[in-house]
C-alpha positions as CSV (number, residue, x, y, z in Angstrom):
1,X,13.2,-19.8,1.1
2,X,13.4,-19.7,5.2
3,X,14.0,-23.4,5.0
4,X,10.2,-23.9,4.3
5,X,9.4,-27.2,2.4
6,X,6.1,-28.3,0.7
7,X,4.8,-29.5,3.7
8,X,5.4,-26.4,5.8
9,X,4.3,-24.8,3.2
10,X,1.0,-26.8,2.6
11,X,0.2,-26.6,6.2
12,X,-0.2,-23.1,6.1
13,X,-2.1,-22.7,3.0
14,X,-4.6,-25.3,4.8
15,X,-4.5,-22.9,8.1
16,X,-5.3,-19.8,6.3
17,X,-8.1,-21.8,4.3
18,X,-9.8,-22.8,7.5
19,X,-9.4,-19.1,9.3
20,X,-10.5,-17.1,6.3
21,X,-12.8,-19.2,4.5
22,X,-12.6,-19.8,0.8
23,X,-14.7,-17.1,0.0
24,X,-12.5,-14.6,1.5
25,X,-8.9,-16.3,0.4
26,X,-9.5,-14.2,-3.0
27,X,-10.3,-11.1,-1.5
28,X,-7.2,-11.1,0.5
29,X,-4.9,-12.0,-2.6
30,X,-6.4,-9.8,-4.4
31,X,-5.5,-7.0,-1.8
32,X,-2.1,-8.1,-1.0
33,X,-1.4,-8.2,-5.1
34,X,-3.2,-4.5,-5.0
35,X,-0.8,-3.4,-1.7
36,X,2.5,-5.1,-3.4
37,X,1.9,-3.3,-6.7
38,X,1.0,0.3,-5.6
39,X,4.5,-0.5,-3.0
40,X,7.0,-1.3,-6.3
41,X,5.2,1.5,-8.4
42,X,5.8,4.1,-4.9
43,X,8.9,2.6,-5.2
44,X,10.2,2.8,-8.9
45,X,8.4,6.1,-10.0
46,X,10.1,9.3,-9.2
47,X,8.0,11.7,-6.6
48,X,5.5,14.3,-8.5
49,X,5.4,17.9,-7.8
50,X,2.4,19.9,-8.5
51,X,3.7,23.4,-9.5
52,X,0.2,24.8,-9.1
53,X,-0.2,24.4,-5.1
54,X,-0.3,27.6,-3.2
55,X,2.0,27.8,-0.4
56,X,0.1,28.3,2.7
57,X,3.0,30.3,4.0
58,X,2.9,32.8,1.7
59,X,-0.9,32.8,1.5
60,X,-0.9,33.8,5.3
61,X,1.9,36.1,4.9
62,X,-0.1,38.2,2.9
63,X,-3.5,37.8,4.9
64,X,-1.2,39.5,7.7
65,X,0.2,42.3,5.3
66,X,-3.7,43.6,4.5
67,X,-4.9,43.5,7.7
């Protein structure tokens, strides 16, 4: 993986742990696992069209017609 070994790899864990702070090491996890899994599901799910919007278009076309 990028040529990283487990002492590269233990370095940086030990970095972040001294930048962040333990207490905010789980918050960050937690919102990279949050970001990750609302990027596969964007991904994997097919787009949703709501059939009941109003097309502004055709809303403003018709302001124009009655005035």
């Amino acid at each position: 993986m990028f040529g990283l070994g487990t002492h590269e790899i233990l370095l940086i864990l030990l970095l972040c742990l001294v930048v962040f702070g333990a207490k905010r090491l789980p918050e960050i996890g937690g919102g990279l696992g949050r970001a990750i899994r609302n990027f596969k599901s964007g991904v994997t799910e097919p787009d949703q069209i709501d059939l009941n919007a109003k097309d502004k278009k055709t809303e403003k076309s018709k302001e124009d017609e009655q005035a």
